[in-house]
VEXVEX-214143 format. One record per residue (C-alpha): residue in three letters; x, y, z. Coordinates in steps of 0.25 Angstrom, whole numbers, padded with zeros to 4 digits, always signed. Layout:
N
ALAXYZ;...
//
This chain:
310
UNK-0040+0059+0240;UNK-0053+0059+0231;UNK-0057+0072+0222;UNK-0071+0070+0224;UNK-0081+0077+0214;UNK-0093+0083+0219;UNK-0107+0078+0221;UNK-0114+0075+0207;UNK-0128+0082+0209;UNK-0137+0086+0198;UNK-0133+0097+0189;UNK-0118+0092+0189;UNK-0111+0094+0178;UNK-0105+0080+0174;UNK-0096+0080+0161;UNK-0097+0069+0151;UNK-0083+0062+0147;UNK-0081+0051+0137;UNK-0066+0047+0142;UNK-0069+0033+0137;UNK-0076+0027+0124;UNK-0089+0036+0117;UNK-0103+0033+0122;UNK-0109+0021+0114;UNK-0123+0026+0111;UNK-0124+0041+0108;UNK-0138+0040+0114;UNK-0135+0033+0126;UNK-0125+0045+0129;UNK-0136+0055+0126;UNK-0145+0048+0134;UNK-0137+0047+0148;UNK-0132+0063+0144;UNK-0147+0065+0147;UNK-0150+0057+0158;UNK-0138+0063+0165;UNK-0144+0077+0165;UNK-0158+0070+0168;UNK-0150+0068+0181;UNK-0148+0082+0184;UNK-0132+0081+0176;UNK-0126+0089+0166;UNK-0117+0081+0158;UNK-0107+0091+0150;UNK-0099+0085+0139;UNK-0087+0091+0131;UNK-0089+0080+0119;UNK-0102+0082+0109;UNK-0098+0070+0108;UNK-0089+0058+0109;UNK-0081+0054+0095;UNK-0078+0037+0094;UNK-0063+0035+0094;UNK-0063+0021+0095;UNK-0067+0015+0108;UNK-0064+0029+0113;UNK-0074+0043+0116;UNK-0064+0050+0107;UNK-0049+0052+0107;UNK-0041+0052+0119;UNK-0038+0068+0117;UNK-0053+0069+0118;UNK-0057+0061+0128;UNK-0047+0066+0137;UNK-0049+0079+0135;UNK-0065+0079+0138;UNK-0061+0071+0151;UNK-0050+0081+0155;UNK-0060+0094+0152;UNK-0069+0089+0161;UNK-0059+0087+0172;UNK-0057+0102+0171;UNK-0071+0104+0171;UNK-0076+0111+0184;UNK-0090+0112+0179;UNK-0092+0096+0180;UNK-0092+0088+0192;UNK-0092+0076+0185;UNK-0088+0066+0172;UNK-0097+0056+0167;UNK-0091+0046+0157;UNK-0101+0043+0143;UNK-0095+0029+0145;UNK-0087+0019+0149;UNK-0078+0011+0137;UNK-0063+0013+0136;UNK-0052+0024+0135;UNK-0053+0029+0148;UNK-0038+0024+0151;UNK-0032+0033+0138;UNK-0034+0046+0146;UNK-0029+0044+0159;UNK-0017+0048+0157;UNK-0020+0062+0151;UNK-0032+0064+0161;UNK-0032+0077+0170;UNK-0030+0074+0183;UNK-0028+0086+0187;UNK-0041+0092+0185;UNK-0045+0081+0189;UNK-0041+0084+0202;UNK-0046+0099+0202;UNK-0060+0094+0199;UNK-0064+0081+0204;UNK-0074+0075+0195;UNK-0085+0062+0196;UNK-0081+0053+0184;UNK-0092+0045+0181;UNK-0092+0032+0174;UNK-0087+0017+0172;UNK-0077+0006+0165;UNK-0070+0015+0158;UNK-0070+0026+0165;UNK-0063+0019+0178;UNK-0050+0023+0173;UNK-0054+0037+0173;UNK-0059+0036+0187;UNK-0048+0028+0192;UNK-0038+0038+0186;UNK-0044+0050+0190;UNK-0046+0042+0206;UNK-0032+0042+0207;UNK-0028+0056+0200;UNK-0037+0067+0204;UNK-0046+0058+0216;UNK-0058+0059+0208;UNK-0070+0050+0214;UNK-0077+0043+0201;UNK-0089+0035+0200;UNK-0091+0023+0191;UNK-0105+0027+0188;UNK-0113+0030+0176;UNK-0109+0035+0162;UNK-0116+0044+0152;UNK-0118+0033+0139;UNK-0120+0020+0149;UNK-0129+0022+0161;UNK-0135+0038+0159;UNK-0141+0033+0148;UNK-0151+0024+0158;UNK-0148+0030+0172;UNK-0159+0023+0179;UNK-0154+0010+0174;UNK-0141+0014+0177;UNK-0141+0017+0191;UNK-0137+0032+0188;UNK-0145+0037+0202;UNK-0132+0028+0210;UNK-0123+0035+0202;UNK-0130+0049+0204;UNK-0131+0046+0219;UNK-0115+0041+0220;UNK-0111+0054+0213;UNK-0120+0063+0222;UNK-0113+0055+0237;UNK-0126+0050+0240;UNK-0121+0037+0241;UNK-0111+0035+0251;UNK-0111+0025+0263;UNK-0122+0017+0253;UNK-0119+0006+0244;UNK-0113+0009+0232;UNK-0123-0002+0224;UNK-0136+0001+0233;UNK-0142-0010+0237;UNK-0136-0021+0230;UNK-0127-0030+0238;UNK-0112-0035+0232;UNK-0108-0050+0232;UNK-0095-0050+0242;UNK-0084-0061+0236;UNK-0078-0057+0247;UNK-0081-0051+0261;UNK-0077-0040+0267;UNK-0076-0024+0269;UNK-0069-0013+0264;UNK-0068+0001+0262;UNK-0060+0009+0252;UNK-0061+0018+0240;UNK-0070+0012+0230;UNK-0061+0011+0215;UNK-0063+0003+0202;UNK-0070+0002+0191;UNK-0067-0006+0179;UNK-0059-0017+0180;UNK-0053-0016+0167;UNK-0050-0001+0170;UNK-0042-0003+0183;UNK-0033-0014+0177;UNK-0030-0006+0165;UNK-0026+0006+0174;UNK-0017-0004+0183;UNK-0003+0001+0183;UNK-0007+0016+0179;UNK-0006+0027+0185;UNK-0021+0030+0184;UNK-0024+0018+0192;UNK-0029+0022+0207;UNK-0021+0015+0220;UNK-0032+0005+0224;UNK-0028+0000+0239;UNK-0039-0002+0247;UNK-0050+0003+0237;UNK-0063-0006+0234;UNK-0061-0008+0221;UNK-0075-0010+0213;UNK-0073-0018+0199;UNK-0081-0020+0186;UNK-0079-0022+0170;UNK-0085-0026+0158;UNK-0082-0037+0147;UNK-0073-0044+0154;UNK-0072-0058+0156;UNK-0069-0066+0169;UNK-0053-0070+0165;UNK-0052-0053+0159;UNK-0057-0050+0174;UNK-0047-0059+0180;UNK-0035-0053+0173;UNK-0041-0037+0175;UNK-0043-0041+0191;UNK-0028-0052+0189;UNK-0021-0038+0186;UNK-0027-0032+0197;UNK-0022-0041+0207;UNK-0009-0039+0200;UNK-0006-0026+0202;UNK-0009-0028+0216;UNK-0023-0019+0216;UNK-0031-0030+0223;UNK-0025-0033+0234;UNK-0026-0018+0239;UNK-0041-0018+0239;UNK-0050-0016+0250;UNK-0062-0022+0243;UNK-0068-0025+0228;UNK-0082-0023+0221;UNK-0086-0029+0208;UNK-0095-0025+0199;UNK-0099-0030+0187;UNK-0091-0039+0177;UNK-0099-0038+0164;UNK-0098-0044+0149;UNK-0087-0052+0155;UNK-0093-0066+0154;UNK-0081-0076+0151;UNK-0082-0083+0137;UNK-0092-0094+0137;UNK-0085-0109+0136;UNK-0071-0103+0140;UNK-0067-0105+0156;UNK-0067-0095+0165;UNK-0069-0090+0179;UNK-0079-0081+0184;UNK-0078-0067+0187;UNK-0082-0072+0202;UNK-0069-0082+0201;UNK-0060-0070+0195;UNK-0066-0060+0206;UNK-0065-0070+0218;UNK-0049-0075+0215;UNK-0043-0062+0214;UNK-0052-0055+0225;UNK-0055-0066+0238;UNK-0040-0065+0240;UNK-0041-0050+0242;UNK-0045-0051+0256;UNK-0056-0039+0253;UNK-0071-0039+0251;UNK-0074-0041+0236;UNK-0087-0040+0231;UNK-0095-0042+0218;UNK-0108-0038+0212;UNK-0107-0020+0211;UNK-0116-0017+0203;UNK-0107-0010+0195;UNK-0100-0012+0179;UNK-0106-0012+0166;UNK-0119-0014+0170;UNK-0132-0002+0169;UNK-0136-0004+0183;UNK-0125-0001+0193;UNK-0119+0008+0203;UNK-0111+0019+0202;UNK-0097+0018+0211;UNK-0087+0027+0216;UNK-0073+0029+0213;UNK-0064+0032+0222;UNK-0072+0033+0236;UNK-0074+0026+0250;UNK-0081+0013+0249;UNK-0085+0002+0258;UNK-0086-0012+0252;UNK-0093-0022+0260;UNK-0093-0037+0257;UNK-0102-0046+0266;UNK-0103-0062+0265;UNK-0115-0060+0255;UNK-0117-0045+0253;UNK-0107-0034+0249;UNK-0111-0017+0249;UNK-0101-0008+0242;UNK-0103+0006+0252;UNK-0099+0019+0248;UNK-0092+0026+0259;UNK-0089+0040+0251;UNK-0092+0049+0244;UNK-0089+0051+0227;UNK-0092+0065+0226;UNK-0091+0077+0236;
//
């Protein structure tokens, strides 16, 4: 059963967690801080400020335990990653699922932090949204498309399509309805065959990444069909596939070749072009809940049937 978080509305507390890698411009950070009480938040933090170990927002002790204090939290209804990045996946073994499960929370953010979401989907029922994050899209909201977010968080946006009005390209026709799971692509086949990964059967599972190139994609989708995860879908949305161009003057297929061998077998409607990834402007989507994925012979509409919050 989901463990929703209440309704995001203006003055929420929202605590500000750095579970993955440190902000990478200080001003930038500052910058989004302020714009999320412009819009009527107040973002609480428990780190003055966040000390470079590596790639990483600190040491896993530290990390962990900012994450885990704001799990316990009853003051906030609400975690808001700084960024994206990497070390999401040291955590998840030492994370509080239990609070978890006393407070449902709204974890905010993306890339990275889908193996926080994921977990804590299949732990404690939390409902996440991969939506903005404090040093990547608050810093710009306007640009960012931070209004979607905001109206997502509040439930405004059930029965309506998750991108507005901007039409999906079906690979493949069809419809489905399921809960709506994913992320990054690279997140969820790093967590295959852990105990943090989330039972998938029957869910629309919506798709992006960074960086990687068409044959990297092949094998991250290849070891999806392996452990047997696509063939119990009801549908698939992909977002966007950036910084992944293949090598020029070496062969290769195209993302559309990779995307079209493994899924047109699938028997399930498959659509591309969410706006959604490592992009400024994009949607925010939900986690966890009822969706309606709708594939046409030229058009697809990706409808949210449910709630996020309550």
């Amino acid at each position: 059963m989901l463990n929703k978080a209440p309704a995001l509305s203006p003055p929420t507390r929202v605590g500000i967690v750095a579970p993955a890698s440190s902000p990478k411009d200080a001003q930038a950070f500052k910058s989004g801080l302020s714009n999320l009480e412009a819009a009527g938040f107040l973002p609480v933090l428990r780190r003055n400020e966040y000390t470079e170990n590596g790639y990483l927002a600190g040491t896993d002790s530290e990390r962990l335990s900012e994450f885990n204090a704001f799990l316990k939290d009853d003051s906030v209804d609400a975690l808001i990653a700084v960024r994206g990045g990497y070390g999401s996946l040291r955590l998840l073994d030492d994370i509080d699922y239990e609070a978890a499960r006393r407070l449902p929370k709204l974890l905010v953010g993306y890339s990275d932090i889908t193996a926080l979401q994921l977990a804590l989907y299949k732990h404690a029922g939390w409902v996440g949204v991969s939506g903005p994050m404090v040093a990547v899209e608050w810093p710009d909201p306007k640009a960012s498309n931070c209004d979607q977010f905001m109206a997502l968080a509040s439930g405004a946006l059930v029965d309506q399509p998750l991108d507005g009005h901007h039409s999906l390209v079906p690979l493949r026709q069809g419809r489905a309805i399921g809960p709506l799971l994913g992320g990054n692509l690279s997140l969820i086949a790093k967590l295959l065959g852990t105990a943090h990964m989330p039972d998938l059967k029957g869910a629309i599972l919506f798709l992006e990444d960074i960086g990687e190139s068409p044959y990297q994609v092949d094998g991250l989708v290849a070891s999806l069909k392996l452990a047997g995860v696509l063939s119990t879908l009801s549908g698939i949305v992909l977002g966007g596939f950036t910084e992944g161009d293949a090598e020029q003057g070496k062969p290769s297929l195209t993302l559309k070749d990779v995307f079209e061998h493994y899924f047109a077998p699938l028997g399930i409607p498959v659509a591309m072009g969410l706006r959604y990834g490592h992009f400024a402007q994009k949607a925010a989507i939900p986690i966890g809940v009822q969706a309606e994925l709708l594939c046409e012979s030229k058009t697809g509409q990706l409808i949210l049937r449910e709630s996020p919050v309550r």
